[in-house]
C-alpha positions as CSV (number, residue, x, y, z in Angstrom):
1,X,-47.8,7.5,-54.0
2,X,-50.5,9.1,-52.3
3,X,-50.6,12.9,-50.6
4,X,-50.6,13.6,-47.3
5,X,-52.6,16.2,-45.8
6,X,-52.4,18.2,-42.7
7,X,-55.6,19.0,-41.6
8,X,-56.0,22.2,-38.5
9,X,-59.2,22.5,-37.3
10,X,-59.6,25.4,-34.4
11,X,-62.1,25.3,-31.0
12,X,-61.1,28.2,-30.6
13,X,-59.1,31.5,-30.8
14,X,-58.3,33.7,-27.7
15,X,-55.6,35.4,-28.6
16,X,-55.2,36.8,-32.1
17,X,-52.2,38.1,-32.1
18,X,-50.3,34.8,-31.4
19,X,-52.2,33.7,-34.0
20,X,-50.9,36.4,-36.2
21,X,-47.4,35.5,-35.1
22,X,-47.8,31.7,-35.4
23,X,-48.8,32.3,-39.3
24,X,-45.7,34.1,-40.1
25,X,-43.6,31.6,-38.9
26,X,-46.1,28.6,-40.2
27,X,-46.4,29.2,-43.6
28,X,-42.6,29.1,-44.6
29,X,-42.0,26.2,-42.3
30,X,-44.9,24.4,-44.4
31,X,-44.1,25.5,-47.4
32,X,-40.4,24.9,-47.1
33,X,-40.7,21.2,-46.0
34,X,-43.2,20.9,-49.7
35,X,-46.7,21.8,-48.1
36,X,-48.9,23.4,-50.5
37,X,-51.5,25.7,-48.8
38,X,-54.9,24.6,-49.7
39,X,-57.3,26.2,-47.4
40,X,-56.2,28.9,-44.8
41,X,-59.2,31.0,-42.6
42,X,-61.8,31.4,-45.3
43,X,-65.2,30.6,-45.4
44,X,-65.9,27.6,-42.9
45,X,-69.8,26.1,-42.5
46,X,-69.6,23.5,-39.9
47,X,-72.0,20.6,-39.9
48,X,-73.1,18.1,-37.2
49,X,-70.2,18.7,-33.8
50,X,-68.1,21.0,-35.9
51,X,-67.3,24.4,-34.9
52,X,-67.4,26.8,-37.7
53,X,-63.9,28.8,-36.5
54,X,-60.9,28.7,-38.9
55,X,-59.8,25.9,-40.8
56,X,-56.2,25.0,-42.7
57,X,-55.6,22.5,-45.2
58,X,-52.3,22.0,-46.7
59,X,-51.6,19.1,-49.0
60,X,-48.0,17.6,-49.2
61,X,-46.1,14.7,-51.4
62,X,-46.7,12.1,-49.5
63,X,-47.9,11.2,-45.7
64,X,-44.6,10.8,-44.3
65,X,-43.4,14.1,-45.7
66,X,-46.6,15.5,-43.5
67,X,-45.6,14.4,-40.8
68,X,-41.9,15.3,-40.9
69,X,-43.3,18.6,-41.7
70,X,-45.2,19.1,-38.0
71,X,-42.3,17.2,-36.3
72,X,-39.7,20.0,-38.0
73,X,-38.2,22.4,-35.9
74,X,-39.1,25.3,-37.6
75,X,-43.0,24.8,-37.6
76,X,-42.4,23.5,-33.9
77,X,-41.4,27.1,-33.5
78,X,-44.4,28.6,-34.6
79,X,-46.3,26.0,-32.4
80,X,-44.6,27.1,-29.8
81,X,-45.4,30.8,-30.3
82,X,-49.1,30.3,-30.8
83,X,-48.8,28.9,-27.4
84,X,-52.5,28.9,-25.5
85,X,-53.6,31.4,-28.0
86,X,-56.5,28.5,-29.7
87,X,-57.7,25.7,-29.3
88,X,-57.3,23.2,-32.2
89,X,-57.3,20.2,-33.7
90,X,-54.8,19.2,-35.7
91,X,-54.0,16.1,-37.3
92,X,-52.5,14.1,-40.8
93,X,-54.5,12.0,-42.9
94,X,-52.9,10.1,-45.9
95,X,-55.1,10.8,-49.3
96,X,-56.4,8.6,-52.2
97,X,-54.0,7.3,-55.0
Protein backbone atom coordinates (compact mmCIF):
# COMPACT_ATOMS: atom_id res chain seq x y z
CA UNK A 1 0.00 0.00 0.00
CA UNK A 2 1.44 3.23 -0.58
CA UNK A 3 2.14 6.31 2.05
CA UNK A 4 0.41 9.18 2.30
CA UNK A 5 1.87 12.42 2.91
CA UNK A 6 0.75 15.58 4.32
CA UNK A 7 2.47 18.22 2.82
CA UNK A 8 2.22 22.27 4.79
CA UNK A 9 3.66 24.77 2.88
CA UNK A 10 3.39 28.50 4.54
CA UNK A 11 2.79 32.16 2.64
CA UNK A 12 3.25 33.35 5.43
CA UNK A 13 3.57 33.79 9.23
CA UNK A 14 2.12 36.90 11.20
CA UNK A 15 1.75 35.75 14.29
CA UNK A 16 4.29 33.50 15.94
CA UNK A 17 3.01 32.76 18.83
CA UNK A 18 -0.15 30.98 17.46
CA UNK A 19 2.15 29.28 15.57
CA UNK A 20 3.93 28.21 18.67
CA UNK A 21 0.65 27.15 20.12
CA UNK A 22 -0.65 25.37 17.00
CA UNK A 23 2.70 23.02 17.11
CA UNK A 24 2.02 21.85 20.55
CA UNK A 25 -1.17 20.76 19.84
CA UNK A 26 -0.11 19.43 16.08
CA UNK A 27 2.51 17.26 16.60
CA UNK A 28 0.64 14.77 19.11
CA UNK A 29 -2.47 15.00 17.01
CA UNK A 30 -0.11 13.79 14.00
CA UNK A 31 1.76 11.63 15.57
CA UNK A 32 -1.06 9.97 17.47
CA UNK A 33 -3.24 9.27 14.34
CA UNK A 34 0.55 7.33 12.79
CA UNK A 35 2.14 10.57 11.21
CA UNK A 36 5.77 10.35 11.22
CA UNK A 37 7.37 13.88 11.13
CA UNK A 38 9.61 14.14 8.26
CA UNK A 39 10.45 17.75 7.79
CA UNK A 40 9.33 20.50 10.31
CA UNK A 41 10.77 24.46 9.82
CA UNK A 42 14.32 23.68 8.69
CA UNK A 43 16.16 24.82 5.97
CA UNK A 44 13.72 25.69 2.95
CA UNK A 45 15.21 27.06 -0.64
CA UNK A 46 12.32 27.75 -2.81
CA UNK A 47 12.51 27.57 -6.47
CA UNK A 48 10.42 28.95 -9.41
CA UNK A 49 6.65 30.62 -7.39
CA UNK A 50 7.73 29.08 -4.06
CA UNK A 51 8.14 31.01 -1.10
CA UNK A 52 11.03 30.01 1.03
CA UNK A 53 8.90 30.31 4.63
CA UNK A 54 8.53 27.11 6.68
CA UNK A 55 7.77 23.80 5.33
CA UNK A 56 6.28 20.33 7.11
CA UNK A 57 6.29 17.09 5.81
CA UNK A 58 4.88 14.18 7.63
CA UNK A 59 4.59 10.81 6.07
CA UNK A 60 1.79 8.41 7.22
CA UNK A 61 0.64 4.51 6.41
CA UNK A 62 -1.39 5.09 3.90
CA UNK A 63 -3.44 8.16 2.06
CA UNK A 64 -6.52 7.62 3.72
CA UNK A 65 -4.96 7.42 7.13
CA UNK A 66 -3.65 11.19 5.99
CA UNK A 67 -6.48 12.34 5.51
CA UNK A 68 -8.32 11.12 8.61
CA UNK A 69 -5.50 12.58 10.29
CA UNK A 70 -6.35 16.46 9.22
CA UNK A 71 -10.07 15.66 9.44
CA UNK A 72 -9.45 14.39 13.36
CA UNK A 73 -10.62 16.56 15.97
CA UNK A 74 -7.63 16.95 17.78
CA UNK A 75 -5.43 18.40 14.87
CA UNK A 76 -8.67 20.47 13.97
CA UNK A 77 -8.00 21.91 17.33
CA UNK A 78 -4.64 23.09 16.71
CA UNK A 79 -6.04 24.46 13.26
CA UNK A 80 -8.27 26.21 15.00
CA UNK A 81 -5.75 27.81 17.41
CA UNK A 82 -3.32 28.81 14.71
CA UNK A 83 -6.29 30.71 13.50
CA UNK A 84 -5.06 33.84 10.99
CA UNK A 85 -1.69 33.55 12.43
CA UNK A 86 -0.13 32.21 8.49
CA UNK A 87 -0.93 31.70 5.55
CA UNK A 88 -0.48 28.16 4.16
CA UNK A 89 -0.90 25.69 1.95
CA UNK A 90 -1.64 22.55 2.90
CA UNK A 91 -2.59 19.57 1.22
CA UNK A 92 -2.22 15.35 0.96
CA UNK A 93 -0.63 13.58 -1.71
CA UNK A 94 -0.65 9.69 -1.97
CA UNK A 95 3.27 8.32 -2.51
CA UNK A 96 4.86 5.71 -4.81
CA UNK A 97 4.54 1.91 -4.01
Amino acid sequence: MAKGYLVGTYRSVSDPDKLAAYGKLAKPALEAAGGRILARGGRVTAFEAGVPERTVLVEFPSYDAAIAAYESEDYQRAVAVLGGGAVRDVRVVEGLD
